[in-house]
Legacy VTK file of the C-alpha trace (Angstrom):
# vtk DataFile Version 3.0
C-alpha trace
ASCII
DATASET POLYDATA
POINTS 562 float
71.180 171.960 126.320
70.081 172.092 122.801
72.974 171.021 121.351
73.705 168.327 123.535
69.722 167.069 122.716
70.689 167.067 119.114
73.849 164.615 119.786
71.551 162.365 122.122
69.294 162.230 119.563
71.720 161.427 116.464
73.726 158.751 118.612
71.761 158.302 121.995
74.738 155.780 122.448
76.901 158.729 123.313
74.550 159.277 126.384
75.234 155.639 127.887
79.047 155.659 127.636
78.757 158.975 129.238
76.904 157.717 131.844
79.433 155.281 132.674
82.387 157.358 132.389
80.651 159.579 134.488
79.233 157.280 136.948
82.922 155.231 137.022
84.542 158.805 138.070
82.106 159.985 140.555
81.629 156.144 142.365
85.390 156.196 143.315
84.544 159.286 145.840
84.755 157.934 149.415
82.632 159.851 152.177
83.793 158.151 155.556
82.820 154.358 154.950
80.886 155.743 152.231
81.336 154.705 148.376
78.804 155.545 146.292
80.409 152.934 143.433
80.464 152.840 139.834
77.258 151.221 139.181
75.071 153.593 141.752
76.826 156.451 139.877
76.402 156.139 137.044
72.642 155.091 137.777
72.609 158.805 138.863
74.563 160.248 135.974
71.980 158.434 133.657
69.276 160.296 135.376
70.755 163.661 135.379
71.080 163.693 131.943
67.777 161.623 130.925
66.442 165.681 132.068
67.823 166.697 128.580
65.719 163.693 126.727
66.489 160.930 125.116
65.376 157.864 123.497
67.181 154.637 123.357
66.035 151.347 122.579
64.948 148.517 124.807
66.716 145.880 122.829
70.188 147.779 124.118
69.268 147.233 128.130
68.258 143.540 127.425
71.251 142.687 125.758
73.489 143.980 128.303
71.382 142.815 130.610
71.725 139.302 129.253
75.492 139.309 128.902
75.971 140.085 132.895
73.600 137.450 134.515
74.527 134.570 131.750
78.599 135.951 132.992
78.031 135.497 136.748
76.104 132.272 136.275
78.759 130.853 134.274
81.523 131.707 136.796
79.333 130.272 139.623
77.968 127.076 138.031
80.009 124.549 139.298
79.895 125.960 142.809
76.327 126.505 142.806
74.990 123.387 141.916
77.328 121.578 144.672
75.681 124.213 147.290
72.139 122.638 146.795
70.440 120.707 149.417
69.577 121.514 152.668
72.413 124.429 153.272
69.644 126.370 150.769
67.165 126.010 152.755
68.270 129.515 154.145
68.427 131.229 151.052
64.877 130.087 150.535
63.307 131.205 153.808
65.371 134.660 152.733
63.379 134.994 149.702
59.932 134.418 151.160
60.362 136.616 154.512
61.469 139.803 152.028
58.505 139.008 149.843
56.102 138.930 152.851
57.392 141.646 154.272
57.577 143.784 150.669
53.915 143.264 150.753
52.730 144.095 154.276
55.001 147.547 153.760
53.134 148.074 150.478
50.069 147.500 152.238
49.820 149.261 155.547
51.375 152.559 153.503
48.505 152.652 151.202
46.074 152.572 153.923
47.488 155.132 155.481
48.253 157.897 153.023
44.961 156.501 150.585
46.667 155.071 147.959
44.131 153.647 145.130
45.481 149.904 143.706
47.452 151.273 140.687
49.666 153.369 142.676
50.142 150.804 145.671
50.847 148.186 142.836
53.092 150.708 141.022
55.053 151.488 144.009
55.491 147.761 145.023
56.627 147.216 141.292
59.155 150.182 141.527
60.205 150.050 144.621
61.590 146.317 144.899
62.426 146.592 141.709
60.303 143.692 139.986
59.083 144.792 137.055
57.025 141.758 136.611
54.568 143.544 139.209
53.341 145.787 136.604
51.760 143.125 134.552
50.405 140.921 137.446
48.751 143.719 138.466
47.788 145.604 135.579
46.054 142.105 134.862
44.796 141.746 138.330
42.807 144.742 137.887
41.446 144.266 134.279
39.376 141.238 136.144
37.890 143.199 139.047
35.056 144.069 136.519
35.048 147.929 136.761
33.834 150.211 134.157
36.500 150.337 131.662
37.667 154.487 132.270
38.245 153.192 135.660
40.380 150.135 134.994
42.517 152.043 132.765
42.907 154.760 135.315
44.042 152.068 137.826
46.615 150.542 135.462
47.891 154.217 134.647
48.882 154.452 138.454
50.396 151.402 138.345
52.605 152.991 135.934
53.017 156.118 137.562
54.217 154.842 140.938
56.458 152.389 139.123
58.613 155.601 137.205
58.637 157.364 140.653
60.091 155.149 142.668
61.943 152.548 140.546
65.049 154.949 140.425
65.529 154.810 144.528
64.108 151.203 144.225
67.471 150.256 142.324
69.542 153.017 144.398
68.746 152.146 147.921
69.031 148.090 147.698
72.804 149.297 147.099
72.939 151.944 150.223
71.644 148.816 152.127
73.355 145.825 150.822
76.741 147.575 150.104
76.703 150.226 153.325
74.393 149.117 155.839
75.081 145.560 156.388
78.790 145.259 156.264
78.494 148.356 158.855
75.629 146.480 160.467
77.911 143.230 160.692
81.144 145.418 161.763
83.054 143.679 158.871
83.818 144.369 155.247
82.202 142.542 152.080
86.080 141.938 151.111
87.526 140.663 153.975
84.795 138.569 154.274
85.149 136.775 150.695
88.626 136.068 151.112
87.734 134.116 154.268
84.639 132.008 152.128
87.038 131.533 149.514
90.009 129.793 151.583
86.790 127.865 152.823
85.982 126.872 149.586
89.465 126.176 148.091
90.271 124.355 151.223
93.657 125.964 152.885
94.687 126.441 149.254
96.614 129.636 148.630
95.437 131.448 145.493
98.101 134.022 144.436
97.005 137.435 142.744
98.991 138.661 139.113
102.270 138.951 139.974
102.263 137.235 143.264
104.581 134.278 143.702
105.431 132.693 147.105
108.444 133.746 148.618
109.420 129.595 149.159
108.427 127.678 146.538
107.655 124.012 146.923
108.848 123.278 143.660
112.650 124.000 142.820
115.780 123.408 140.831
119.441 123.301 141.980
122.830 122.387 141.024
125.393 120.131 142.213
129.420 119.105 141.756
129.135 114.819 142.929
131.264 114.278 145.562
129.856 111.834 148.030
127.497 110.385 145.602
130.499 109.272 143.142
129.868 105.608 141.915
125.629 105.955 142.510
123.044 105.617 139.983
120.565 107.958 139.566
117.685 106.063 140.804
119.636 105.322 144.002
120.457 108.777 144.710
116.130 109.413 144.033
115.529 106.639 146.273
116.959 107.800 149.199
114.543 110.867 149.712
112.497 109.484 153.253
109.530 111.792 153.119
106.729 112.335 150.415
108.691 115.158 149.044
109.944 113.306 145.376
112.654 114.116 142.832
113.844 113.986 139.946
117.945 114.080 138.690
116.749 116.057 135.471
120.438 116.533 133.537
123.764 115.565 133.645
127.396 116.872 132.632
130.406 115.552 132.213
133.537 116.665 131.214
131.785 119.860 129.718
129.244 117.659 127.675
125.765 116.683 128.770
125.205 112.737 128.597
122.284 110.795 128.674
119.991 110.666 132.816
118.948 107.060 132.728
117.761 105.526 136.110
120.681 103.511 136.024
123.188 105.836 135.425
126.236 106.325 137.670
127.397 109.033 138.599
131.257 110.227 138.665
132.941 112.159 140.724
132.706 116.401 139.277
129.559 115.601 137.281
127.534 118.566 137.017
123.378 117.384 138.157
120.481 119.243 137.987
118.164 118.331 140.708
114.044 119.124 140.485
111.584 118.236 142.738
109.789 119.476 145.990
111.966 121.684 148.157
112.087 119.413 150.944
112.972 116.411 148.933
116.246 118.630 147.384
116.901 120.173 150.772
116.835 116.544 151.912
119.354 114.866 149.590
121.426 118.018 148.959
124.314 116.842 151.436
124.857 113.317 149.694
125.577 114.500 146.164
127.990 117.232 146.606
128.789 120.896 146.989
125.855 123.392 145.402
126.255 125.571 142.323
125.468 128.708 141.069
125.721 128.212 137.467
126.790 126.059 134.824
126.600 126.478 131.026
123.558 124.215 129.227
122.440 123.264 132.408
118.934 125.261 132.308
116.072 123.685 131.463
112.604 125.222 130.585
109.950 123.620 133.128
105.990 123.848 131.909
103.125 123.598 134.127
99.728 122.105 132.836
95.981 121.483 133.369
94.964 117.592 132.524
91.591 116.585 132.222
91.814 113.019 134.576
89.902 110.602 131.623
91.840 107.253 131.732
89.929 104.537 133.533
93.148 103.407 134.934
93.409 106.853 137.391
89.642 107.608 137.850
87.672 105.840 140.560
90.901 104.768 142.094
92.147 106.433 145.585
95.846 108.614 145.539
97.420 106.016 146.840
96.640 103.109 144.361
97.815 105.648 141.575
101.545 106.635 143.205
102.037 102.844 143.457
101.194 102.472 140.035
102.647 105.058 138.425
105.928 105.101 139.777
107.807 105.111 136.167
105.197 107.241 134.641
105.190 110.188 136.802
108.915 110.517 136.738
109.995 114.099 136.859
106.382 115.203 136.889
104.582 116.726 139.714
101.227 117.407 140.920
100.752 120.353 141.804
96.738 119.988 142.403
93.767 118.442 141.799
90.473 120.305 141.072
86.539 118.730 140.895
84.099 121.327 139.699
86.634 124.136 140.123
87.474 123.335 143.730
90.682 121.714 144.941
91.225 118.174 146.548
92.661 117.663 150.010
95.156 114.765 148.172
95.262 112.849 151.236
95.929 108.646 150.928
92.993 107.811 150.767
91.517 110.644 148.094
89.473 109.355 145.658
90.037 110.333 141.884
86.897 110.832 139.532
86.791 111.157 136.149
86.303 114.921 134.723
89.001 115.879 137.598
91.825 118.399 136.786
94.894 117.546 137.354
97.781 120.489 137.547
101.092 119.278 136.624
104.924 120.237 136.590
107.822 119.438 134.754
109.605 118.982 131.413
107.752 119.563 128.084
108.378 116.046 127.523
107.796 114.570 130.909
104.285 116.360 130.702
103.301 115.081 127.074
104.267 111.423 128.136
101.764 111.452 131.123
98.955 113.381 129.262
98.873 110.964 126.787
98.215 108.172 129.913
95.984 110.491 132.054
93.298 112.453 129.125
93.096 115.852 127.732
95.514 118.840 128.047
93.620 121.926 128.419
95.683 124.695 126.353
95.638 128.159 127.723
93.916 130.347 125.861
92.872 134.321 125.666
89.799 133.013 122.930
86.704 132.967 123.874
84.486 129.830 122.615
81.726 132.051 121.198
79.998 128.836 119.923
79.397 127.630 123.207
78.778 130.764 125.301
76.457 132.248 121.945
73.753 128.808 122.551
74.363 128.956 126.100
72.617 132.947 125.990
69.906 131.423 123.369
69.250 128.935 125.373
68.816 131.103 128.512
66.814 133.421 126.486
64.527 130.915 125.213
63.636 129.674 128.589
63.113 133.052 129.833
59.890 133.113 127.238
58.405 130.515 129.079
55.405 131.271 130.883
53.588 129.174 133.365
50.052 130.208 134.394
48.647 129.632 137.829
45.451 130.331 137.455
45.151 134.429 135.867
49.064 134.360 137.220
51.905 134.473 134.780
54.904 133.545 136.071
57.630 133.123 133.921
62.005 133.034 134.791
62.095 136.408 132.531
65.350 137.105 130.432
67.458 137.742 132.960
66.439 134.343 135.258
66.687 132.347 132.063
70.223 133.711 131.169
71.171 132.911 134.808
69.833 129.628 135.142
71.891 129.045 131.386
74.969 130.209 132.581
75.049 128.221 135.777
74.295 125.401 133.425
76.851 125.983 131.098
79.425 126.861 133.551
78.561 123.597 135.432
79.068 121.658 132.240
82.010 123.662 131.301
83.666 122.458 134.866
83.051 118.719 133.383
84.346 119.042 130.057
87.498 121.590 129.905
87.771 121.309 126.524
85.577 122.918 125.282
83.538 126.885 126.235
86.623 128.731 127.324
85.884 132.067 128.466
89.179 133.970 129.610
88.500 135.805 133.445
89.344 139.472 131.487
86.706 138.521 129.194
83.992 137.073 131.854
85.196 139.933 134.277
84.387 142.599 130.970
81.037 140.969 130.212
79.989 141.362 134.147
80.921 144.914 134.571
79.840 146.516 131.256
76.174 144.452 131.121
75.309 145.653 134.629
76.735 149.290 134.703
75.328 149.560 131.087
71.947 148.005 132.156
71.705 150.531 134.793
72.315 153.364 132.455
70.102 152.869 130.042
67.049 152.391 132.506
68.184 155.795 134.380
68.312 157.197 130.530
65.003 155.914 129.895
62.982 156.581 132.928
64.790 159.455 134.933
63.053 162.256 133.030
59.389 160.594 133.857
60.140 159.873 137.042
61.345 163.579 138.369
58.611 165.206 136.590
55.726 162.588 137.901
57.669 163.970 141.510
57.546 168.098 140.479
53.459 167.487 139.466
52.802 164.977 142.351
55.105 165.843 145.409
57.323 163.621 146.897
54.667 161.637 149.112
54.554 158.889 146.588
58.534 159.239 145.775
58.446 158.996 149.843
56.505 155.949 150.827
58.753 154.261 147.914
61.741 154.778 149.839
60.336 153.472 152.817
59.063 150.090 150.327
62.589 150.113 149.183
64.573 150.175 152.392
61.939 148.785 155.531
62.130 145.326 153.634
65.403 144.858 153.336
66.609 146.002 156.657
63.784 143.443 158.214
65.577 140.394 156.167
68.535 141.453 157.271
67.831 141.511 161.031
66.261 138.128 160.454
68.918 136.854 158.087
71.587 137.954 161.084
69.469 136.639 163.994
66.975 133.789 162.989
69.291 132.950 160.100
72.436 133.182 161.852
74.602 134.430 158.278
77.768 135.839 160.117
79.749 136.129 156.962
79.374 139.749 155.531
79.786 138.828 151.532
77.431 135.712 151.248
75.225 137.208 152.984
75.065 140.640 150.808
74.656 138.004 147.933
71.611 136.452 149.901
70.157 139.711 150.530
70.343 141.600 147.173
69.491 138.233 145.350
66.166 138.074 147.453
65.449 141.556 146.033
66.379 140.537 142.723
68.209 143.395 143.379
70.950 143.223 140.278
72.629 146.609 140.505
73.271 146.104 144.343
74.703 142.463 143.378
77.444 143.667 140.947
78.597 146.464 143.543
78.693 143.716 145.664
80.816 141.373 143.082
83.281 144.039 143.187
83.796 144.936 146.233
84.115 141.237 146.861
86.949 140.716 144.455
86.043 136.946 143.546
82.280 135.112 143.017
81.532 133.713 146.397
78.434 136.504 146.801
77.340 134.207 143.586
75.822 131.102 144.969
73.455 132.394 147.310
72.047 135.022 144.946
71.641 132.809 141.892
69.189 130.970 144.784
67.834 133.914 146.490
67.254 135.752 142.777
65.520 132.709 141.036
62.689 132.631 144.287
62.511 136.237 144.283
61.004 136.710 140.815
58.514 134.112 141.475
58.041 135.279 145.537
57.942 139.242 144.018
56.097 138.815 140.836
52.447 137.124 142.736
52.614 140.455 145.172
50.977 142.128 141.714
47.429 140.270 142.515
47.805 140.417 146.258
48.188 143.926 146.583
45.537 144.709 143.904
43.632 142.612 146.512
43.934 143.604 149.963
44.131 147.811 148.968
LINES 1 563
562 0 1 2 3 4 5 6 7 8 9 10 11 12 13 14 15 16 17 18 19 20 21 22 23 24 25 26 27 28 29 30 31 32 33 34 35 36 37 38 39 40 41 42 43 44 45 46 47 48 49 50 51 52 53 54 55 56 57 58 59 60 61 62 63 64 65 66 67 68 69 70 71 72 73 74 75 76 77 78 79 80 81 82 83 84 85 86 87 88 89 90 91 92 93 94 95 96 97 98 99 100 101 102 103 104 105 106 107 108 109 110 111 112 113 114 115 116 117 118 119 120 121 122 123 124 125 126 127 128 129 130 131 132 133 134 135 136 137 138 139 140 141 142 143 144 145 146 147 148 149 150 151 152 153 154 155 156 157 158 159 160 161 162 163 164 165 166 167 168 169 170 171 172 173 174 175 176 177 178 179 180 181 182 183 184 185 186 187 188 189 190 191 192 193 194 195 196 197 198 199 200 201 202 203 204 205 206 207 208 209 210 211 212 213 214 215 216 217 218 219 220 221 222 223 224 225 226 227 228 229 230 231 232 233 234 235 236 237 238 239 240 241 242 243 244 245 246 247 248 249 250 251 252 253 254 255 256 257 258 259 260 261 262 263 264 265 266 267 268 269 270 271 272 273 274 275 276 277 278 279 280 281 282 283 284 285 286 287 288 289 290 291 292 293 294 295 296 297 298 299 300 301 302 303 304 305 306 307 308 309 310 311 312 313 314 315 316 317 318 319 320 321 322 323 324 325 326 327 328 329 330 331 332 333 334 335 336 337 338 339 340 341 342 343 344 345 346 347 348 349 350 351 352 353 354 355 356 357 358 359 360 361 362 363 364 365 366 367 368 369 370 371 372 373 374 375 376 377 378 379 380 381 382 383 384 385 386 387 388 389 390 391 392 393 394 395 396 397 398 399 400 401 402 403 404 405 406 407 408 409 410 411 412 413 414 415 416 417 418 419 420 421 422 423 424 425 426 427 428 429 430 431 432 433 434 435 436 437 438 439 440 441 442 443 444 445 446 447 448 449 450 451 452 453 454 455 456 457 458 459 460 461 462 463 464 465 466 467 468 469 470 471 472 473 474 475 476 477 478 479 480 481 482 483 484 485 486 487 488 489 490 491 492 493 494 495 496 497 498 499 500 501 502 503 504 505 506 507 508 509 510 511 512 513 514 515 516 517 518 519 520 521 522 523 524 525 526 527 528 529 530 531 532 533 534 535 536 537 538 539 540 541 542 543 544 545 546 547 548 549 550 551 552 553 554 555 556 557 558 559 560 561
C-alpha cells in the first residue's frame, strides 16, 4: 500500500487511467439483465483506491468535464433546437415533479431520523447529485442569524452528508435509469433508439461500417448494342418511363473509347457503360443489347459528395421546379439525399429546398465538380478536427457558465457544465448551417464523450471516496442510508409519472428525460452507450438545463422547512 501511495502521489494521473482501465474491465460483467457499465465501474474502482489517498487537482475533473457536455451538445444541436415548442413541455413538467419530489424525500427523512439543516441539506446536495446545493444552503444558513460556532457547525454537516452520500447519489441514478426503467418498460434502451432514430431520419436506412445494402439503387452495367444500333444517346436516356434516370457514361468502339455526346449514335457492337438507378438500367437493359461482364478501359471511378445547397437559383424553389430546370446540369449526377439540420428530406414533388440544405450526390469526378460549382460549397471529408471553432465554442460555454443571476440571497448560475452544454448545442446548431467550417470527425466527438465522462467520474470517486467511507465507519450507515433512499425514491416517482401522466413509451428518450432531470451525467453517458446514437440527447439537454435551476433553490428550502 505504501508503495502504491508513493506512485499516486508522484503522478496521481496514474490513479485515474487506472480507474478507467479498471472500471472499463469490470463494467463489461453481465449479471442476468445486469451491467454494471464502464462508467459505474470505474466510479467504484476510483473509490476503492481513493482508500490508499490521493490528491488530484480540480482543474483535471472540470476539464474533462467540459469536453463531454460541450461533445454531446454539439452532436445534438441541430436536433435539439428543432424539438422546442410545445413537445418540451414534458421534459419541463419532468424536471419540476423530480425537484418537488427530491425535496419532500429530503424533508420527511429528516424529521424522522432528526436530522439538523446541514446534514438534510448535505444529503439533498449528495444525493441528487447537485452540487450547487452546498452553496445555496451553506448561504441559506449564514442568514438565519445564529451564533457563529453554530452556523459553522451547520455548514460542516452540509458537507458531511454531501461526501456520504454523493458516491451512491451518482451510482444509483445509473441502477435506475440504465436497469430499472428499461426493465420497468419491458424494452431495451437500444432497441428503443433505433426505432426514434428511423423516426427522426424518416424511413431512411442508415448503414453501420462495413454495411452496404445487398441491392443497391445506384449501379453500373455493360452492354454489346444490338437493338439500339442507329440511336443516339439521349434517345436511348429518354426512353426510361419511371423516375428512375440514367446516364450512358462511356463508349467503345472498335477497341477505342470515343467521345458520349447526347447526340451520339450508337453502332451496332459498341461497348456502353450504363449508370443510373437500378430500376432505370433494369428498365432499358433489353433495348440496347446483350449484358457484359467485362471489358478493358471500361471502368470508371464514381465519387459521392456532400453540397452545401447556396445558389439562389435551387433554394426556396420546390423539387420539382429544380428537375425541370436542371435537366442538362444534373446529367450523370444523382441525388442521393437531402439533409436540413442533419435530418433527411422526404424529396417528394412538392419538397421545398432551403438554403444551408445538404445535398448528397453521385457520379463522375467531373459530373460532380460541374454541378457544385452551380449548387454552393463541397464539404471535403475530413479526419481534422477544427480546433478553432470547437476551442471558442468551450470558452464561450465556459464563460457563460460564470454567470450568476441572483434572486434575491439565491445564486443561480448555468455552472460549467450547463454553459458548455448550452455552447455546444449552439455550435453544433450553427455547425448544421454552415458545413464548412467546425468539423469534428464522429471518432473524435465519440473520444471526447467517453473519456470526459468516465474520467469525470474518476476523479470525483478519487477525490471523495476516502471521506466518504470513513464519515460512514465514524457515523454508521443511517445517514449513508436515508441518502439512498434521496437517491432512488425520486427517481422511481418521475418515472411512474413520466410512464403514466406523461405517457413516454419509448425506453431511450425517456432514460434521457429522466437522468437529465437529475442532472444525473454519469447515468446519461451509460445511457449514450447503450443507445448507440444521440437520440437520449434532446430531452436531457432540456431536462438537465431545468434541473440545475429546479435542484439548486432546494438549498434554501430545505434549510427552511427542517
Amino acid at each position: 500500500m505504501a508503495f502504491l501511495g508513493s506512485i499516486f502521489h508522484q503522478a496521481p494521473e496514474i490513479a485515474l487511467f487506472l480507474s478507467l482501465a479498471g472500471g472499463y474491465w469490470i463494467g463489461k460483467f453481465q449479471f442476468g439483465k445486469f451491467q454494471l457499465g464502464g462508467v459505474a465501474g470505474s466510479l467504484l474502482v476510483a473509490v476503492l483506491l481513493s482508500q490508499i489517498g490521493i490528491t488530484i487537482d480540480n482543474g483535471i475533473k472540470a476539464v474533462l468535464f467540459a469536453l463531454f457536455i460541450y461533445a454531446v451538445g454539439f452532436e445534438s444541436g441541430p436536433q435539439f433546437f428543432r424539438s422546442l415548442g410545445r413537445q418540451s413541455i414534458r421534459e419541463i413538467m419532468m424536471a419540476a415533479v423530480l425537484a418537488i419530489s427530491g425535496l419532500l424525500t429530503v424533508i420527511v427523512l429528516a424529521k424522522m431520523f432528526g436530522l439538523d439543516k446541514g446534514l438534510a441539506a448535505g444529503v439533498a446536495a449528495g444525493g441528487l447529485t447537485q452540487s450547487a446545493i452546498i452553496g445555496t444552503a451553506s448561504s441559506a444558513i449564514g442568514k438565519l442569524g445564529l451564533a457563529a460556532d453554530e452556523a459553522q457547525r451547520l455548514q460542516a454537516n452540509v458537507a458531511i452528508g454531501y461526501a456520504v452520500t454523493y458516491i451512491f447519489g451518482s451510482f444509483g441514478a445509473i441502477i435506475v435509469c440504465v436497469n430499472i426503467l428499461p426493465w420497468f418498460l419491458g424494452r431495451s434502451i437500444r432497441d428503443d433508439a433505433v426505432k426514434a432514430e428511423a423516426a427522426l431520419l424518416a424511413g431512411a436506412k442508415v448503414y453501420g461500417p462495413g454495411e452496404a445494402p445487398a441491392l443497391p439503387n445506384l449501379v453500373g452495367r455493360l452492354f454489346r448494342v444490338h437493338q439500339a444500333a442507329g440511336r443516339s444517346l439521349a434517345e436511348i436516356e429518354a426512353t426510361v418511363t419511371s423516375d428512375a434516370t440514367v446516364a450512358i457514361e462511356r463508349v467503345k468502339r472498335a477497341g477505342a473509347i470515343v467521345g458520349a455526346q447526347p447526340d451520339f449514335r450508337l453502332q451496332a457492337d459498341d461497348v456502353v457503360l450504363v449508370v443510373g438507378r437500378r430500376a432505370g438500367v433494369v428498365e432499358i437493359a433489353d433495348s440496347i443489347g446483350p449484358e457484359l461482364q467485362s471489358s478493358d478501359g471500361m471502368s470508371m471511378v464514381v465519387t459521392t459528395r456532400d453540397v452545401v445547397i447556396a445558389n439562389k437559383e435551387f433554394a426556396g424553389r420546390t423539387v420539382a421546379e429544380i428537375i425541370e430546370a436542371t435537366k442538362d446540369l444534373r446529367h450523370g449526377v444523382f441525388v442521393l439525399e437531402v439533409k436540413r439540420a442533419g435530418a433527411p428530406l422526404k424529396l417528394q414533388a412538392d419538397t421545398q429546398i432551403e438554403a444551408g440544405d445538404v445535398a448528397t450526390i453521385y457520379g463522375l469526378q467531373e459530373d460532380l465538380q460541374r454541378v457544385a460549382k452551380q449548387v454552393g460549397t463541397v464539404i471535403l471529408a475530413s479526419d481534422k478536427t477544427d480546433f478553432v471553432f470547437h476551442g471558442l465554442g468551450i470558452v464561450v460555454g465556459l464563460l457563460v457558465g460564470l454567470l450568476v443571476l441572483r434572486i434575491g440571497s439565491i445564486p443561480l448560475t448555468l455552472g460549467s457544465g450547463g454553459g458548455a452544454l448550452l455552447a455546444g448545442l449552439l455550435f453544433g446548431w450553427y455547425r448544421s448551417r454552415n458545413m464548412a467550417i467546425g468539423n469534428m470527425p464522429t471518432a473524435a466527438s465519440t473520444l471526447l464523450r467517453d473519456l470526459g465522462l468516465a474520467g469525470f467520474v474518476a476523479v470525483v470517486g478519487l477525490q471523495s471516496g476516502q471521506q466518504a467511507v470513513q464519515t460512514i465507519a465514524q457515523n454508521g450507515v443511517s445517514l449513508f442510508l436515508i441518502g439512498v433512499v434521496v437517491t432512488i425514491l425520486p427517481l422511481l416517482i418521475t418515472m411512474l409519472f413520466g410512464r403514466y401522466v406523461l405517457r413516454y413509451d419509448n425506453t431511450a428518450i425517456f432514460a434521457g428525460a429522466l437522468s437529465g432531470s437529475r442532472s444525473a451525467n454519469p447515468a446519461f453517458g451509460e445511457i449514450l452507450d447503450k443507445a448507440g446514437n444521440t437520440v437520449p440527447t434532446t430531452p436531457f439537454a432540456i431536462t438537465y438545463a431545468l434541473a440545475n435551476v429546479f435542484l439548486t433553490l432546494l438549498g434554501p428550502l430545505v434549510v427552511a422547512f427542517v
